[in-house]
C-alpha positions, 0 to 999 in steps of 0.5 A: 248229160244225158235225161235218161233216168232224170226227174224232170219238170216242163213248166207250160208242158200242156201247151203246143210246143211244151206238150210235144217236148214232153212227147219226146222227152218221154222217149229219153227214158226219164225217172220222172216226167212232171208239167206244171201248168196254169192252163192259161192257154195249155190244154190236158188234151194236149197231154193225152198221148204223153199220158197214154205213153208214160202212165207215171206223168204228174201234172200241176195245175199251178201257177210258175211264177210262185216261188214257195209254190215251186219250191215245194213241188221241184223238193216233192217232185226230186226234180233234177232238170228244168225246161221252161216253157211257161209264158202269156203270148204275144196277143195277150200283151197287147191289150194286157201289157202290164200283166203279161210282161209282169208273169213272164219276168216273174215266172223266169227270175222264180226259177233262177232263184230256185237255181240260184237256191239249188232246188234243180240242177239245170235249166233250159229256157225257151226264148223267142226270136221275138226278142230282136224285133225286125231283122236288122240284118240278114240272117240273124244270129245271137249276136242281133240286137235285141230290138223288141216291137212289142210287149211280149218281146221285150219280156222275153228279151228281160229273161233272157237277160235275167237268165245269163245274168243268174248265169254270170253272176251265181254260175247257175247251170242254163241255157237258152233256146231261142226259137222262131216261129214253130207250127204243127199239130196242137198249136191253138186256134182259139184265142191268141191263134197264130196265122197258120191254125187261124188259116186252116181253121177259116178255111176249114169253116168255109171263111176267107182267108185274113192276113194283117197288113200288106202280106209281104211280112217274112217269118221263119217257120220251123216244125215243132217236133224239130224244136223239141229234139234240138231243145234235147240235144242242146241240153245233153251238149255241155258246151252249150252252157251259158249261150243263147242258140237260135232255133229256126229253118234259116228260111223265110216265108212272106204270110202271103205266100203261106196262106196261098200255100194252105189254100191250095192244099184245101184246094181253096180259092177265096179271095184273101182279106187284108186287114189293118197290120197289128201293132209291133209286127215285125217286118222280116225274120230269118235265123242264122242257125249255124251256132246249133248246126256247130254244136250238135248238128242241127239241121231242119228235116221237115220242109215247110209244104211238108210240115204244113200238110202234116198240121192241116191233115191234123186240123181237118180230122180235129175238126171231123171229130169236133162236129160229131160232138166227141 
């Protein structure tokens, strides 16, 4: 099962967690190494260290959802393996619902028919632990109800099923990695931001600090770079096939706690600003990781004080770099 000499396609490869998987991809030693993008929320920077190391990087800008579009690059391309990462993000469904769901749905079903249709061999689809919506037990295992909150959600709840029915139904070779929330280097702070490069980049700016609704909302952090190793090892694990496996710390965090922790390593001390709590919000998340740790050993090694100064060191020369113009 190994990538080693594979040619191999990651659609939303410029993005945060699709750019550092193509960084370790390229560490598998692969034939071909392609991104299809639409740069909806992805950057080329993103890409500058990939490119860099791996000078035979193919880049599309296209959008993943058309499949005649795909087809053609998967035949062009000789694409043999599939990560899909290609997605519109949680913000963006809230004020354009009906858009967002409708992409997500049809970039998934394009490259199931394209499976379906044999243009690749295998997929890996990336899920969200957004897809339970808030803990109903604790912690979650694959095995949780699927329970979306949001638009977003639930259209990542419709892949997955589209995925396993495409499995079950024409035997197409997939899996499905269902992470929670990642952080590191790259995670974009402009529109659509997370809490975290939102955080440091207030702070960073000399605002305060702004959590919506009371705080005390649990997440389950994980470093990006253990996401996309996991992602590898799942694929190269034949008994993966056909399964949804979470990918996650197996801790939780309450925002509140996280933003005090950021603070303090900006040696900050502005009072927090509570706003009104966003539509859909999830309560509390925390992964049940023991179906990765049976299958390929997984185990978080980068603690979560030690990830985030890994991120805000990243943050704070960005930003270095970003007020002298370069």
């Amino acid at each position: 099962m190994a990538l080693q000499d594979k040619s191999i396609l990651v659609t939303g490869g410029s993005g945060f967690i699709g750019s550092h998987l193509v960084d370790r991809l390229i560490l598998e030693r692969p034939s071909k190494l392609v991104v299809v993008d639409n740069f909806f929320l992805g950057k080329e920077a993103n890409l500058k260290e990939a490119k860099a190391n791996y000078p035979p990087l193919k880049i599309h800008r296209q959008d993943a959802s058309d499949y005649e579009a795909m087809r053609r690059i998967m035949k062009g391309e000789d694409i043999q393996v599939v990560f899909n990462l290609a997605i519109v993000p949680l913000p963006a469904s809230l004020t354009q619902p009906k858009w967002s769901c409708e992409q997500n749905i049809n970039i998934t079903l394009c490259l199931c028919e394209l499976a379906r249709n044999h243009a690749f061999e295998s997929l890996v689809h990336f899920s969200s632990s957004e897809a339970y919506g808030t803990s109903q037990q604790v912690p979650m295992d694959e095995n949780h109800p699927l329970n979306p909150t949001t638009p977003y959600g639930a259209s990542k709840a419709a892949t997955d099923l589209l995925v396993l029915s495409y499995v079950n139904t024409f035997n197409i070779n997939a899996l499905i990695i269902r992470p929670f929330n990642n952080y590191g280097p790259r995670q974009n702070e402009g529109n659509y931001a997370g809490v975290i490069p939102l955080t440091i980049k207030r702070l960073l700016s000399g605002e305060v600090p702004v959590i919506y609704g009371d705080g005390e909302q649990t997440r389950d952090y994980i470093y990006v770079t253990e996401t996309a190793g996991a992602a590898i090892d799942l694929y190269n694990c034949p008994q993966s096939r056909g399964r949804v496996l979470n990918i996650g710390s197996g801790s939780e965090v309450s925002i509140n706690t996280l933003v005090k922790l950021i603070a303090r390593y900006l040696s900050e001390d502005k009072p927090i600003v509570y706003e009104e709590a966003r539509a859909g919000d999830i309560r509390r998340h925390v992964a049940d990781i023991h179906s990765a740790e049976d299958l390929i050993g997984f185990k978080p090694k980068i603690a979560l004080e030690e990830g985030l100064k890994y991120t805000i060191d990243w943050y704070k020369e960005k930003l270095v770099y970003n007020l002298k113009g370069a």
